[in-house]
N, C-alpha and C positions, 0 to 999 in steps of 0.2 A: 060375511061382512069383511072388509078389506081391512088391512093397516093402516092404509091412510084415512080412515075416516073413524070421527069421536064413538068411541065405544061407551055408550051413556046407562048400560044397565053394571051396576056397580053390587059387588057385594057386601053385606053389612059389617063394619068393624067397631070396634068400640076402641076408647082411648086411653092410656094406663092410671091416668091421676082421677077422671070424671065417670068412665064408664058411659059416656054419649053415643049412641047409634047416631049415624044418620041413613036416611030412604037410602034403599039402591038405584032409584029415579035421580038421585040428586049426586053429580060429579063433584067433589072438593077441591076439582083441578082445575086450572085452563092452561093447556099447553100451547106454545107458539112457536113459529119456525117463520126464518124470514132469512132469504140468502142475499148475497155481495159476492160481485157484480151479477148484476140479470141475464149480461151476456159475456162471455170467457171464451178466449183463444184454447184449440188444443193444445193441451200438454200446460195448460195453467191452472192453478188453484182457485176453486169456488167456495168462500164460507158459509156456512149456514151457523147461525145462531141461533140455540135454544133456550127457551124459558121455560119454567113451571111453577106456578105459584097456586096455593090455598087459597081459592077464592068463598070458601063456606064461613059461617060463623062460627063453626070449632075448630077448634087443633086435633091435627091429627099427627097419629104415631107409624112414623115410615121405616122403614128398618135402613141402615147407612147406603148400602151401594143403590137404593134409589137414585141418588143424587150424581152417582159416578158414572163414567163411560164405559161403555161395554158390560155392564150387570144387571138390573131387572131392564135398563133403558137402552135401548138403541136407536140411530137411524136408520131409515132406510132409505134407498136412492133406485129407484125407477129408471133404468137408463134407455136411450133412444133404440128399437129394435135394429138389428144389422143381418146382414144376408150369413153370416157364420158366427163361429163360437165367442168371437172378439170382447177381450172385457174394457167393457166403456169407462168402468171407472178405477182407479186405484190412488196409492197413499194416502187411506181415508183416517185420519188422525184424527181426536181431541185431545181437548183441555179446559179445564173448569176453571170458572172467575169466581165461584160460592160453593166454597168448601163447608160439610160440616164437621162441627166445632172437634169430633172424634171421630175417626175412619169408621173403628170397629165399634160402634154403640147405635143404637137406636135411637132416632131425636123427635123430638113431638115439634110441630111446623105448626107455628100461630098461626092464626085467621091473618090473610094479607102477605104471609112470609113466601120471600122467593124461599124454594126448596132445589132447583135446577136451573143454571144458569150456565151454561157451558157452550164451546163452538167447537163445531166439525171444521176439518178443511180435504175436499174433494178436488182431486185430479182427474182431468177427464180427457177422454183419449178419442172418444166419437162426437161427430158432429151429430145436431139436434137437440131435440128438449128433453129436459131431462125432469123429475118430478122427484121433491123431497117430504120426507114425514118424519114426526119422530115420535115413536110409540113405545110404553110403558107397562110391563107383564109383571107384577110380583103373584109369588104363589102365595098358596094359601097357609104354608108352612116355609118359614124361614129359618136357616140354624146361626144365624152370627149370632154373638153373644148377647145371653137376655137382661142386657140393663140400658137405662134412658141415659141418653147421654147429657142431658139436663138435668136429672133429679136426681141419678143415680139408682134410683130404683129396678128391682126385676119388672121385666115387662115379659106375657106371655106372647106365644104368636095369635094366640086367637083376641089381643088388644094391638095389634099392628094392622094397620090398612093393606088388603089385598085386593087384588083386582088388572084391569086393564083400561088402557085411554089413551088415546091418540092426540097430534096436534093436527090443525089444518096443514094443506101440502100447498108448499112453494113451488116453485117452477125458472126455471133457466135454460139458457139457451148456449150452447158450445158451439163455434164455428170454426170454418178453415181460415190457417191464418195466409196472409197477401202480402207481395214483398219484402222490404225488409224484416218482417215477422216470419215469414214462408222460410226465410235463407237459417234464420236460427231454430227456425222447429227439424230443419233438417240436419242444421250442423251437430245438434247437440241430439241425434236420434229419437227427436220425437220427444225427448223428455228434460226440456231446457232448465224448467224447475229443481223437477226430483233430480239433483246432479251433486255427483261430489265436490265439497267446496272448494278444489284447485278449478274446477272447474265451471264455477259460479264464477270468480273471479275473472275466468276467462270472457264469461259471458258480459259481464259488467265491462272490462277492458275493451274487448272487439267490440259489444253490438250496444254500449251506452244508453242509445235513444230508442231501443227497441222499447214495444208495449213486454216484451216479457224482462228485460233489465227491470221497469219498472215495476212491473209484479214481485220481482225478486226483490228490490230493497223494500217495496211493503211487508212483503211476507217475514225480512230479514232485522224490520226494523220492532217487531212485536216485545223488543224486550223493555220500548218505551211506550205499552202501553203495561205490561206486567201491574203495575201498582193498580189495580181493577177500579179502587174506592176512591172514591176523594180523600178519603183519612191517609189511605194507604201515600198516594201520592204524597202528600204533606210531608207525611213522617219522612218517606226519602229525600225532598226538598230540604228540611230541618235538619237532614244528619248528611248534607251534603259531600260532605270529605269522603264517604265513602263512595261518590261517583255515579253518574251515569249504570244502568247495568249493562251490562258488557254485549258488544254486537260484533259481528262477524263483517259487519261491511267493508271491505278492503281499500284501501289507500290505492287508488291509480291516479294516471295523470290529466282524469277528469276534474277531482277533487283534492289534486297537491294540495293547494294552499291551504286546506284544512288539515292536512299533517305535518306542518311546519315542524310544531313542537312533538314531539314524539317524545314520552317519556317522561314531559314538563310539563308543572301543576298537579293538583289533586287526580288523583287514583278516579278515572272514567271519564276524564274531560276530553279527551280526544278521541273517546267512544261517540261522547254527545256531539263532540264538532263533527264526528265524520257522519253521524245520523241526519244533521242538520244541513251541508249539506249535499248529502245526496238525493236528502228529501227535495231539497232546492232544484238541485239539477233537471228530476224526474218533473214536477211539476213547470219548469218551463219548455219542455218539450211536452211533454200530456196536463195541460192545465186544468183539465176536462175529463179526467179519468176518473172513472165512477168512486174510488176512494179516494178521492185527493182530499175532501175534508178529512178525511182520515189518518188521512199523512198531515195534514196543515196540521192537526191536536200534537201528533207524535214529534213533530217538530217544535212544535211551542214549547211543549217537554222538556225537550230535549235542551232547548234555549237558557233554558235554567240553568244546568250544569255545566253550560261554556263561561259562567260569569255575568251573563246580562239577563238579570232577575225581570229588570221594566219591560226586555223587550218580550220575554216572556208571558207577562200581562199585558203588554199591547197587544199581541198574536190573540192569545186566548179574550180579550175583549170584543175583536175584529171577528174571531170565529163565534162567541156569544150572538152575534149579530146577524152574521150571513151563510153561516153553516145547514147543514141539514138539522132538522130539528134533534134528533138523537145526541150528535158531535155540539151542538149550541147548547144545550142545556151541559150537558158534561164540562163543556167551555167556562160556563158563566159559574157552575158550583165550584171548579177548580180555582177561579178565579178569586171569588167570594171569601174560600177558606186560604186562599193566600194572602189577601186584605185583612180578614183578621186575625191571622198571625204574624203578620209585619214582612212577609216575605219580602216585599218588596218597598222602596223606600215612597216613592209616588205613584197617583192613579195613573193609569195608562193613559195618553194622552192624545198621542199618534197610534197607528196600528202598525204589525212589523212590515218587516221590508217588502216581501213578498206579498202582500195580502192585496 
């Protein structure tokens, strides 16, 4: 049987507080995998997003690095075959949005509870399809430290869930990039992304309107998506002064007029102005690019911490609306928990400028 397909004969665990079996017929998992964009330029970043959540009616006990990158979980990536050795893919990073609560302890996962919730981001180097999974091996014996990290309690390995289970595989497509995309896959060797940041800037200066400029201030701009929760976001909305989190997107003479002030105002508002926009920029030249909801949220975010709180709730009311359902809902709950904490002073009335 492959990786990419659900591994459904499970071995029996038992859990540290109940001592509950369940069948080895019956999975407590459902993994999912779903990647952005369906189709990517060489030498651009592909994300895949994973989940895994306890769909059974017990808790179960998973030992910590379930949940993390590169330990009992990984993905895998199927790349398009080639006539020689060539590796199709590289710079394959994560990063988790659902940490648990302690690295090193074991945590028992309620019925219903995300347990993995993380995303990969793949560079790809050959053209064709390319096929993604992400599969989950714990042994049958584990040695991180034997206590819950909820109860506090010893927990044996023979009350830790062991086993194997895959998610369904996604699928994407890499192609050759066409003029002025063609002229920057060459300038920057093939690897316009993965580049050092004198050299990003470059990229962003010379080729602005390229589809990989605006790959790179997506990829550039994830430090306004960092606050994962709605709570989380709040809490940095509320303690404002401390700013914007900090972005590398550089000040050229696409986006002067958002570094006017350099230096002036609260600590990360000329972080947010330079996020906002470049996100602007990018989307009037690719209005159409398969993350632009995505960039629309990070911008709406970001709106905050320039000073204009309404137009922040008009953005995220306009994207509650007509966003992709994922980005709408995210929209509408951020929205929601800024209305009842006074974020802002009126309901949004208008939507922003750009929408």
């Amino acid at each position: 049987m492959t990786t990419t397909r659900l591994v459904r004969t499970l071995m029996c665990f038992a859990i540290a507080t109940s001592a509950v079996h369940v069948s080895a017929q019956s999975s407590p998992w459902a993994a999912t995998v779903a990647v952005e964009p369906s189709e990517a330029l060489l030498g651009s970043v592909v994300y895949a997003k994973i989940g895994v959540r306890n769909v059974s009616d017990q808790p179960v006990t998973v030992p910590a690095p379930f949940s993390h990158c590169g330990h009992y979980c990984r993905l895998w990536v199927t790349s398009p075959p080639t006539d020689g050795e060539e590796k199709c893919t590289y710079g394959l990073g994560c990063w988790a949005s659902y940490w648990l609560p302690v690295y090193t302890s074991k945590m028992e996962v309620a019925p219903g509870e995300v347990v993995t919730d993380q995303t990969y981001s793949i560079q790809v180097r050959c053209a064709g399809s390319y096929r993604v999974a992400f599969r989950c091996d714990v042994p049958s014996s584990v040695t991180e430290p034997e206590v819950n990290s909820k109860t506090g309690e010893p927990v044996s390995n023979d009350e830790v869930w062991h086993g194997s289970f895959s998610s369904n595989e996604a699928t994407f497509q890499a192609v050759e990039p066409k003029g002025l995309d063609a002229e920057v896959y060459e300038a920057f060797r093939h690897s316009p992304i993965d580049c050092m940041e004198s050299e990003r800037q470059r990229l962003l200066e010379t080729y602005p309107t390229s589809t990989y400029a605006a790959d790179l201030v997506y990829r550039m701009s994830w430090p306004g998506l960092r606050p994962h929760t709605v709570e989380d976001a709040v809490r940095e909305m509320k303690a404002k002064g401390r700013g914007f989190p900090s972005t590398a997107l550089p000040c050229t003479k696409t986006i002067a007029s958002a570094c006017r002030d350099v230096g002036v105002g609260p600590r990360g508002r000329e972080a947010a102005r330079r996020n906002v926009a470049w996100i602007e920029f990018v989307l009037q030249h690719h209005p159409t690019i398969q993350f632009a909801d995505q960039l629309r949220f990070i911008q709406a975010y970001a709106t905050y911490f320039t000073g204009k709180e309404a137009d922040c709730a008009a953005r995220l009311q306009t994207l509650s609306k007509t966003a992709s359902p994922e980005v709408a809902t995210r929209a509408h709950d951020l929205l929601e928990a800024m209305r009842a904490e006074g974020l802002f002073e009126q309901p949004p009335e208008t939507q922003g400028d750009d929408q």
